[in-house]
Rosetta silent file (secondary structure, phi, psi, omega in degrees, C-alpha in Angstrom):
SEQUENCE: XXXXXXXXXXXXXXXXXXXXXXXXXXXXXXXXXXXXXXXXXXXXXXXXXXXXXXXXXXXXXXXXXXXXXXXXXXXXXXXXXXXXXXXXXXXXXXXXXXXXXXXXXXXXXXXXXXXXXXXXXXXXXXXXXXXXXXXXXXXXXXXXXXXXXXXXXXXXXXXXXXXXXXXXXXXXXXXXXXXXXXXXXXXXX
SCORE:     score description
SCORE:     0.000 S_00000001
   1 L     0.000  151.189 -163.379   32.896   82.323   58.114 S_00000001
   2 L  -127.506  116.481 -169.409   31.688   78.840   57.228 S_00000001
   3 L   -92.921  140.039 -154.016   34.170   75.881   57.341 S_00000001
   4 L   -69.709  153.353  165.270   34.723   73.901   54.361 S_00000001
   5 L  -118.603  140.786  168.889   34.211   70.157   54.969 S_00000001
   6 L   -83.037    4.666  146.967   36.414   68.236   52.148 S_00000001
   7 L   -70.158   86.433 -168.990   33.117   66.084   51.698 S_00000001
   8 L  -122.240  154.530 -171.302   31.732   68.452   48.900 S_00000001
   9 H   -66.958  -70.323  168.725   29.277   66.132   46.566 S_00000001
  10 H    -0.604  -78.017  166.447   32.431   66.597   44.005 S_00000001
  11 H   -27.815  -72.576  174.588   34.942   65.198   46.636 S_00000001
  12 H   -36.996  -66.703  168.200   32.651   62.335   46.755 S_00000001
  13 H   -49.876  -63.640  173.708   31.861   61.630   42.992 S_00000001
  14 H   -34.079  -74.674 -179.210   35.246   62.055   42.739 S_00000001
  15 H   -64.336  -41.365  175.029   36.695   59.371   45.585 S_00000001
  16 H   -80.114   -2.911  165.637   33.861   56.794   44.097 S_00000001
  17 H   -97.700  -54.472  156.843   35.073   56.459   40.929 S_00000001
  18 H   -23.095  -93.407 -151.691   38.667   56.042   42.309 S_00000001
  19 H   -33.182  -54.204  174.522   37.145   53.531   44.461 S_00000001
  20 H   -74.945  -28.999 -177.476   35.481   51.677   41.185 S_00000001
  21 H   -85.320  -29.544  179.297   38.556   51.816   38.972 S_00000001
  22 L   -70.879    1.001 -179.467   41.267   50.623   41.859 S_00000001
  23 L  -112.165   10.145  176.357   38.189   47.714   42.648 S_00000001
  24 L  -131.755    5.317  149.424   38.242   46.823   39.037 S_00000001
  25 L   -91.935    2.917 -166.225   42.010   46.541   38.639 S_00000001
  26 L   -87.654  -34.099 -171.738   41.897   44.554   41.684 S_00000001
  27 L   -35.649  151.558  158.627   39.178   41.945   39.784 S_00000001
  28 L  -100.096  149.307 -137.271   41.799   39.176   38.373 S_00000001
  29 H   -68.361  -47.178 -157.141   42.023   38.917   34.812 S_00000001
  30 H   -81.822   -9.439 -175.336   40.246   35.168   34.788 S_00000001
  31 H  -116.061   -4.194  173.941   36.694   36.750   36.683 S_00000001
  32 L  -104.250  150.413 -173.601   36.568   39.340   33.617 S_00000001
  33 L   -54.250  101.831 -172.388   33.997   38.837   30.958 S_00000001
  34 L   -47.050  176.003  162.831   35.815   37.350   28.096 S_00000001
  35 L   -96.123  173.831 -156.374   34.752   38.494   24.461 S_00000001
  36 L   -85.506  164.902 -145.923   32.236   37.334   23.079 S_00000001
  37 L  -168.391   99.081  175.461   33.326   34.730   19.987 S_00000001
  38 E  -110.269  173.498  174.111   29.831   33.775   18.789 S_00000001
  39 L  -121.854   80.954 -167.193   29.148   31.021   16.090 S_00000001
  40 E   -58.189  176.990  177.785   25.917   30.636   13.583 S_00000001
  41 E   178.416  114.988  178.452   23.816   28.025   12.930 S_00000001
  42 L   -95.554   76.975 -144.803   20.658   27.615   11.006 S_00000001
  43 H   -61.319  -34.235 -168.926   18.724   25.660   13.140 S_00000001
  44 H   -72.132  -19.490 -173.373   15.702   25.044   10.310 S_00000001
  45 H   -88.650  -40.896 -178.802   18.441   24.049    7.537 S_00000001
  46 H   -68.181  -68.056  177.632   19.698   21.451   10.480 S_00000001
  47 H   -47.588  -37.500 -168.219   15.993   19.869   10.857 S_00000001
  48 H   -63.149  -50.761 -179.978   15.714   19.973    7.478 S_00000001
  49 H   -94.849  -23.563 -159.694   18.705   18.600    5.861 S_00000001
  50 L   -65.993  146.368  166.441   19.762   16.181    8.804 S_00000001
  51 H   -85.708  -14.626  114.706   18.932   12.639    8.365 S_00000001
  52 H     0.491  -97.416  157.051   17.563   12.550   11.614 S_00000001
  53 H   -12.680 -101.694 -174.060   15.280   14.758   10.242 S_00000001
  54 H   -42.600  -30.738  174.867   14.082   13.526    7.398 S_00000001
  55 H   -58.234  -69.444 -146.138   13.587    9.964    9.080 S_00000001
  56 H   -47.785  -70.387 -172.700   11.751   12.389   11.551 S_00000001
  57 H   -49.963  -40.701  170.622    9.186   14.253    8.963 S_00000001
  58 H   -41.413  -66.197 -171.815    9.149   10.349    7.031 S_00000001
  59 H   -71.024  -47.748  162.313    7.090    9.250    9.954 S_00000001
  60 H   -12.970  -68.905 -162.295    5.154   12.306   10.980 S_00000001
  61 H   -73.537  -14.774  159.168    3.531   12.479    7.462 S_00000001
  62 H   -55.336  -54.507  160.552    2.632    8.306    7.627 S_00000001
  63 H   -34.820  -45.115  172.063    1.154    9.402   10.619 S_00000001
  64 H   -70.371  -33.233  171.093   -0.910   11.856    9.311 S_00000001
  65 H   -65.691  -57.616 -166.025   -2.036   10.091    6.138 S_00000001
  66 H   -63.574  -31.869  179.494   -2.921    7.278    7.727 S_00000001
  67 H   -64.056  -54.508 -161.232   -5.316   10.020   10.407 S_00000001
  68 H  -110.485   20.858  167.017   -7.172   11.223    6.998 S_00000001
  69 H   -92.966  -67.772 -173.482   -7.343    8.487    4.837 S_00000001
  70 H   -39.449  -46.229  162.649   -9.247    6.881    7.979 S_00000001
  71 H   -50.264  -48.722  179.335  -11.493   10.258    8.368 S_00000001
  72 H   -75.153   -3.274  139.563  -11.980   10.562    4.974 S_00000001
  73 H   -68.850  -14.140 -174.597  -13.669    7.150    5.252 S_00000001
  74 H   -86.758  -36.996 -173.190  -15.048    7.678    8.222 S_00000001
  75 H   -81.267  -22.549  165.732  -16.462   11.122    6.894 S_00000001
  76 L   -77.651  -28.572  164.291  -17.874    9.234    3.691 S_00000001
  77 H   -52.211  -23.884 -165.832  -19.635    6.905    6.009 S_00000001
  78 H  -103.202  -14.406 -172.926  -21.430    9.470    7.734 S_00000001
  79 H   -88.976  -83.157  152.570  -22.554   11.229    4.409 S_00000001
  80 H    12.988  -79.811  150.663  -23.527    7.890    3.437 S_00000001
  81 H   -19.087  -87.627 -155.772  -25.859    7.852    6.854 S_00000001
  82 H   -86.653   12.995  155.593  -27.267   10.301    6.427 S_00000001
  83 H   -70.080  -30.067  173.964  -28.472   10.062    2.728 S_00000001
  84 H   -67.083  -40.054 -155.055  -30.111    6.660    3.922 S_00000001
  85 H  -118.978    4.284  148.898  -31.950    8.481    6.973 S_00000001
  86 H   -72.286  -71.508 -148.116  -33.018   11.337    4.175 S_00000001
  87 H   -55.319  -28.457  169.052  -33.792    9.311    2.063 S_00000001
  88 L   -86.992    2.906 -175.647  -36.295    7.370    4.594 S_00000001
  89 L  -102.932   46.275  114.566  -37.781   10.540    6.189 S_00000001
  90 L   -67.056  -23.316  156.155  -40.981   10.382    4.021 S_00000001
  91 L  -103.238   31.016  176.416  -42.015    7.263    5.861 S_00000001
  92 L  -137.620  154.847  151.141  -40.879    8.056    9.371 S_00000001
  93 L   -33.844  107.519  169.520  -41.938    9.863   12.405 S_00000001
  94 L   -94.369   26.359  173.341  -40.762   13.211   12.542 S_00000001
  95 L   -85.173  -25.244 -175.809  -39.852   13.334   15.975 S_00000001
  96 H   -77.740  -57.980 -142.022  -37.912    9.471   15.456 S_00000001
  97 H   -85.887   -8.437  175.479  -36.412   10.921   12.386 S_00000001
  98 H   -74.013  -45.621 -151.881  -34.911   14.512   14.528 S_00000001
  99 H   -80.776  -28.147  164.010  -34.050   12.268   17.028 S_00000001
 100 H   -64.198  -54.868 -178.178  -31.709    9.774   14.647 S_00000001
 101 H   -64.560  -11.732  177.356  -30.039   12.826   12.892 S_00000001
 102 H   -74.886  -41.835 -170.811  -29.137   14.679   16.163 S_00000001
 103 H   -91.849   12.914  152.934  -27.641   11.487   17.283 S_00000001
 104 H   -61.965  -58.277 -176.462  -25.422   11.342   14.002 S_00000001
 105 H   -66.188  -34.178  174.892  -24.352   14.348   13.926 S_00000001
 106 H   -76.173   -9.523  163.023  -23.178   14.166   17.794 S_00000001
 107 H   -59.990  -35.945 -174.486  -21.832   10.835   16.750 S_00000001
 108 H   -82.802  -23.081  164.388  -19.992   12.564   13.642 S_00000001
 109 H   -39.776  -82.757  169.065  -18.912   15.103   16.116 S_00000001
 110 H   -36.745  -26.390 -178.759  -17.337   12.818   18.554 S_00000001
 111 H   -89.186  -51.159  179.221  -15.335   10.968   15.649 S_00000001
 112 H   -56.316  -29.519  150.971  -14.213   14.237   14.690 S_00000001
 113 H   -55.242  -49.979  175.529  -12.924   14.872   18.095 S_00000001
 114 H   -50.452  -65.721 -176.017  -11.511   11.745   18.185 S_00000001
 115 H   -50.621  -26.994 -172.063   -9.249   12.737   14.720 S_00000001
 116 H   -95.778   -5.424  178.058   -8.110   15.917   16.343 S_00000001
 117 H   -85.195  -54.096  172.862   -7.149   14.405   19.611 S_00000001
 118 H   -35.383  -35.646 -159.927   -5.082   11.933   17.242 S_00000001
 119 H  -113.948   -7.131  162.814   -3.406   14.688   15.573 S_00000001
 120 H   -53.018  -62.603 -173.600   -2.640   16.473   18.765 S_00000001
 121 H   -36.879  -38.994 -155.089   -0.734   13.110   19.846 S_00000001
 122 H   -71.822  -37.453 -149.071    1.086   13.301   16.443 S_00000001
 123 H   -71.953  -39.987 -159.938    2.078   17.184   17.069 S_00000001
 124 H   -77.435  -35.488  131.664    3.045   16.037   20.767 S_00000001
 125 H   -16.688  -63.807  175.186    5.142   13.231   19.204 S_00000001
 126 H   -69.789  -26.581  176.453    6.795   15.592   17.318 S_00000001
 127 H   -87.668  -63.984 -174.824    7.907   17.790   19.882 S_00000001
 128 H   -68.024   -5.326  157.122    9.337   15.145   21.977 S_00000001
 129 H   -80.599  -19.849  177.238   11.131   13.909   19.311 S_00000001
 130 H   -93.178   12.534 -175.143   12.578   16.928   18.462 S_00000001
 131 H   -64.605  -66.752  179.337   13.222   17.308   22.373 S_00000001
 132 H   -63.399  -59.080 -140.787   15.911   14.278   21.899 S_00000001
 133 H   -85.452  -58.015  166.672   17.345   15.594   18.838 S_00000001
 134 H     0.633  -56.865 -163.954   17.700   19.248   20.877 S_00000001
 135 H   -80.570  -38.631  168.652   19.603   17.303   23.684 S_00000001
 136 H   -48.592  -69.119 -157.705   22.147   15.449   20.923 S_00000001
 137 H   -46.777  -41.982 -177.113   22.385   18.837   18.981 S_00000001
 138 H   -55.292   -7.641 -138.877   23.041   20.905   22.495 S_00000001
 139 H  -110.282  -41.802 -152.375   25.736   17.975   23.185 S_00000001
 140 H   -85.877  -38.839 -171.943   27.245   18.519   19.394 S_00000001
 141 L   -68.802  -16.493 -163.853   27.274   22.414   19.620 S_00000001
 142 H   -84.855  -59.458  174.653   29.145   22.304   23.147 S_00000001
 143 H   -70.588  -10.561  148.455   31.715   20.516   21.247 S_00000001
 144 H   -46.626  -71.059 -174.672   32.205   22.746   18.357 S_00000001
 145 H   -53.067  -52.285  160.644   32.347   25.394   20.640 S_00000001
 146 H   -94.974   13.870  141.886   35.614   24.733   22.410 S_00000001
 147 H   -57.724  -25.770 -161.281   36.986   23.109   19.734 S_00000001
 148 H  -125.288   -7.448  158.439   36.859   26.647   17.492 S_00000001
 149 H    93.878   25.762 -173.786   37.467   28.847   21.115 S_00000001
 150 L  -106.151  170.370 -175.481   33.556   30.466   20.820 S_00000001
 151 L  -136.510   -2.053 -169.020   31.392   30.977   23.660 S_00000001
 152 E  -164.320  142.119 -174.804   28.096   31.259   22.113 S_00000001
 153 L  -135.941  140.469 -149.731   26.458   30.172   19.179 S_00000001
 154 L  -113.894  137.745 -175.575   23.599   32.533   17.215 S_00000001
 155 E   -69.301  142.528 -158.694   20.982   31.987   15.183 S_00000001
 156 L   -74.810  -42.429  175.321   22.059   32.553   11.475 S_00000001
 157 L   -30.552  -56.634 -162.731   18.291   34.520   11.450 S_00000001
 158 L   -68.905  -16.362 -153.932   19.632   36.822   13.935 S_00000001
 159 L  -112.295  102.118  172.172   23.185   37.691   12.147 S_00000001
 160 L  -100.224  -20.335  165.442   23.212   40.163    9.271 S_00000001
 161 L  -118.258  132.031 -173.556   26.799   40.395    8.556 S_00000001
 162 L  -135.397  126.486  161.607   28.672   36.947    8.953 S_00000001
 163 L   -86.612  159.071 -179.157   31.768   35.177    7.253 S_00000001
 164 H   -33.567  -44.325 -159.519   31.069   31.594    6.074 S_00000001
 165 H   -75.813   -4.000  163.790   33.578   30.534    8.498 S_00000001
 166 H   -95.673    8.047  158.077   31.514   30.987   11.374 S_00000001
 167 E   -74.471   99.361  154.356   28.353   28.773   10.094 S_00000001
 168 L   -73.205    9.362 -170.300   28.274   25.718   11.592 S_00000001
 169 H   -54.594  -50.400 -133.232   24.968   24.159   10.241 S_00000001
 170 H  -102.612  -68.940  168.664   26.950   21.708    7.941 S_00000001
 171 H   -16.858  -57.838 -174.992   29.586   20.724   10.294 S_00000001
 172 H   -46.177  -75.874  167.994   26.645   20.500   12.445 S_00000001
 173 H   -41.031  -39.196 -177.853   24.639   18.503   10.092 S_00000001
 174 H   -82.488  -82.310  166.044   27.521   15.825    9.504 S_00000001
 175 H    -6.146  -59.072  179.838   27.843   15.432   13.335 S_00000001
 176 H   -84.489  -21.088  174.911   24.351   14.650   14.069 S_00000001
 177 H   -61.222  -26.829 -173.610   23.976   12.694   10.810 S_00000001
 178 L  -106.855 -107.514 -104.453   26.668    9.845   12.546 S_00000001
 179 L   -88.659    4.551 -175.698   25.603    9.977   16.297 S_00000001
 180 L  -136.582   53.199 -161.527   21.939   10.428   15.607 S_00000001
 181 L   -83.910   24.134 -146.025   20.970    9.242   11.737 S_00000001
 182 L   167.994   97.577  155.892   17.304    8.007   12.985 S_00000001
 183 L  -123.142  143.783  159.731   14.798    8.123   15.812 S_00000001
 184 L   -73.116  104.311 -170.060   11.669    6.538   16.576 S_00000001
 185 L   -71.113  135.982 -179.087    8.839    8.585   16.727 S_00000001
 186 L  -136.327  101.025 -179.895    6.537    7.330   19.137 S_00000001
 187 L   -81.027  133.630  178.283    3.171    8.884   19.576 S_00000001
 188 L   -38.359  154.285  172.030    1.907    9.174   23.130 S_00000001
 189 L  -110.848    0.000    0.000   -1.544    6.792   24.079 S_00000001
């Protein structure tokens, strides 16, 4: 005869879920995960519409214009060049005249390096400026959020069924428009 132990793998399964529901009535009410109360927000409609913004895009694109109006003079200059050092290679050496067009073109190179390292600076500009508006917006949304009792706020992208009353972009948008209506972009040296 073989004696029963009341530790049967049952018994067990059995005593550990006891164990987890009497250790999760013990949890106090204030250590359980609230629900979740999310909020939208349509962060590209916020860059977009924000005055912030638009000051923001306002400079960018001076910036940029100002990069290829100077290239495209710089790039007529070099066409320019080198019609003049065509136009002269019947009466030159044509080891003198290889050795001027090589060092154009690595000259025309080098300016063209120059423009794209310029337009890096603008893109990195642009990121740190929207770095500061990020740290306002995170500041604005924080406040929203326990003001309306939400814990989380969702990209409108992400959200296929929504009611209105849980967009905040415009709310949003008024908010950043008074404590932010303007920054100076300032590209890096």
């Amino acid at each position: 005869m073989t004696k029963r132990t009341p530790f049967t793998f049952r018994n067990i399964s059995l005593l550990l879920i006891a164990a987890a529901l009497f250790a999760s009535a013990m949890v106090p009410a204030s250590a359980q995960v609230p629900p979740a109360r999310a909020l939208f927000l349509d962060l590209d409609t916020v860059f977009s519409q924000s005055e912030v913004g638009k000051d923001i895009r306002s400079q960018l694109q001076v910036m940029l214009s100002d990069i290829s109006a100077r290239e495209k003079t710089t790039a007529e200059g070099y066409v320019e060049r080198e019609r003049v050092l065509l136009a002269s290679a019947r009466d030159r050496d044509p080891a003198v005249l290889q050795n001027e067009w090589e060092a154009l073109q690595a000259e025309k190179e080098g300016s063209g390096n120059l423009f794209q390292i310029e337009r890096t600076a603008v893109q990195s500009a642009s990121n740190n400026a929207r770095r500061q508006v990020n740290a306002v917006l995170n500041e604005i949304m924080q406040g929203i959020l326990v003001e309306r009792g939400a814990n989380m706020v969702m990209s409108v992208g992400a959200v296929h069924v929504g009611g209105v009353d849980y967009d905040i972009t415009a709310e949003v948008i008024a908010r950043l428009d008074k404590r932010m209506p303007a920054l100076k972009v300032e590209r890096p040296r």
